[in-house]
N, C-alpha and C positions, 0 to 999 in steps of 0.2 A: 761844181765850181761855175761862178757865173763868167759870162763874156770879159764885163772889166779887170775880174782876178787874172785872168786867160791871157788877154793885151798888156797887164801890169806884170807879170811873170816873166813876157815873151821879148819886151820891151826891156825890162832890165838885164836878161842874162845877153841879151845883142848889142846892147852896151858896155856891161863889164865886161863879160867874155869873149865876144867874137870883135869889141871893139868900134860899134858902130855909133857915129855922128848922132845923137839922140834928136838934135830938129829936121834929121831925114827920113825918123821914123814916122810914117803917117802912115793913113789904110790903103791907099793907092800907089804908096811905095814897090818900084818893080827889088825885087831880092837883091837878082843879082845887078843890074844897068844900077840901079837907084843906091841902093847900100852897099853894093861891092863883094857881096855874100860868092865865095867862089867856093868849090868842089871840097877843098882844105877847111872852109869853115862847116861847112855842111855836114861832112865825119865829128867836127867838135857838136853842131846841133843836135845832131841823133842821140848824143850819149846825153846834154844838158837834156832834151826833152825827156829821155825818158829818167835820170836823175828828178827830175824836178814835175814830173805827167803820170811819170809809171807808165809809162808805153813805149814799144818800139815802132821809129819811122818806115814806113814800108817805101821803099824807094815806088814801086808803081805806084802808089798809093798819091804819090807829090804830082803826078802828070797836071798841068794847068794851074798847080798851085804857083803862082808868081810873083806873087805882091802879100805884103806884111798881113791886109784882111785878111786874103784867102789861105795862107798860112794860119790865122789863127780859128779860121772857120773849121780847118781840119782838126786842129787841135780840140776844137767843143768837141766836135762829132766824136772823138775815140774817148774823153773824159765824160764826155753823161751818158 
Protein backbone atom coordinates (compact mmCIF):
# COMPACT_ATOMS: atom_id res chain seq x y z
CA UNK A 1 0.00 0.00 0.00
CA UNK A 2 1.40 3.11 -0.99
CA UNK A 3 1.73 6.45 1.17
CA UNK A 4 -1.45 8.22 -0.69
CA UNK A 5 -3.65 4.99 -0.22
CA UNK A 6 -2.26 5.38 3.74
CA UNK A 7 -3.33 9.38 4.12
CA UNK A 8 -6.64 8.58 1.95
CA UNK A 9 -7.68 5.79 4.42
CA UNK A 10 -6.49 7.69 7.51
CA UNK A 11 -8.10 10.95 6.27
CA UNK A 12 -11.36 9.64 5.67
CA UNK A 13 -12.10 7.28 8.65
CA UNK A 14 -11.13 10.80 11.00
CA UNK A 15 -13.74 12.31 9.20
CA UNK A 16 -16.50 9.99 9.17
CA UNK A 17 -15.70 8.30 12.25
CA UNK A 18 -13.96 10.08 14.93
CA UNK A 19 -15.52 13.30 13.22
CA UNK A 20 -12.81 15.60 12.33
CA UNK A 21 -13.00 19.11 10.45
CA UNK A 22 -11.47 17.69 7.14
CA UNK A 23 -9.50 21.30 6.31
CA UNK A 24 -7.61 20.63 9.75
CA UNK A 25 -6.37 17.70 8.39
CA UNK A 26 -2.93 18.51 7.09
CA UNK A 27 0.76 16.71 7.66
CA UNK A 28 1.70 19.05 10.60
CA UNK A 29 -1.53 18.72 12.05
CA UNK A 30 -0.65 18.19 16.14
CA UNK A 31 -3.63 15.05 16.94
CA UNK A 32 -4.65 16.05 19.83
CA UNK A 33 -4.14 20.48 20.26
CA UNK A 34 -5.07 20.50 16.26
CA UNK A 35 -7.87 17.88 15.69
CA UNK A 36 -9.17 17.41 19.07
CA UNK A 37 -8.26 13.50 18.86
CA UNK A 38 -8.78 12.73 22.84
CA UNK A 39 -8.00 9.37 24.73
CA UNK A 40 -12.02 8.25 23.82
CA UNK A 41 -11.24 8.67 20.12
CA UNK A 42 -8.04 6.86 20.23
CA UNK A 43 -9.87 3.44 21.76
CA UNK A 44 -12.24 4.07 18.35
CA UNK A 45 -8.62 4.46 16.32
CA UNK A 46 -7.02 1.18 17.35
CA UNK A 47 -10.16 -0.91 16.39
CA UNK A 48 -10.56 1.41 12.76
CA UNK A 49 -6.75 0.80 12.19
CA UNK A 50 -6.64 -2.33 12.60
CA UNK A 51 -10.33 -3.05 10.81
CA UNK A 52 -9.15 -1.34 7.93
CA UNK A 53 -4.54 -1.97 8.26
CA UNK A 54 -4.98 -5.51 9.83
CA UNK A 55 -2.75 -4.34 12.71
CA UNK A 56 -2.78 -3.65 16.19
CA UNK A 57 -1.93 -0.14 17.70
CA UNK A 58 0.90 -0.71 20.23
CA UNK A 59 0.29 2.03 22.62
CA UNK A 60 4.47 2.43 23.21
CA UNK A 61 4.75 2.13 19.77
CA UNK A 62 2.74 5.86 19.36
CA UNK A 63 5.61 7.76 21.83
CA UNK A 64 6.27 11.06 19.59
CA UNK A 65 3.79 10.02 17.14
CA UNK A 66 1.76 13.52 17.23
CA UNK A 67 0.71 14.97 14.19
CA UNK A 68 -1.49 13.52 11.30
CA UNK A 69 2.47 12.77 9.08
CA UNK A 70 3.78 10.90 11.77
CA UNK A 71 0.85 9.02 12.43
CA UNK A 72 0.69 7.93 9.02
CA UNK A 73 4.57 7.20 8.87
CA UNK A 74 3.70 4.55 11.60
CA UNK A 75 1.14 3.17 9.69
CA UNK A 76 3.67 2.53 6.37
CA UNK A 77 6.17 1.03 8.75
CA UNK A 78 3.67 -1.80 10.18
CA UNK A 79 1.71 -2.27 6.43
CA UNK A 80 4.99 -2.92 4.12
Amino acid sequence: MDRKEIEEKVKNFLIEDIEVDEEKIVPDAKLKDDLGIDSLDFVDIVVLVNNKFGFKIKQEEMVGVDTFAKFCDYIQTKVN
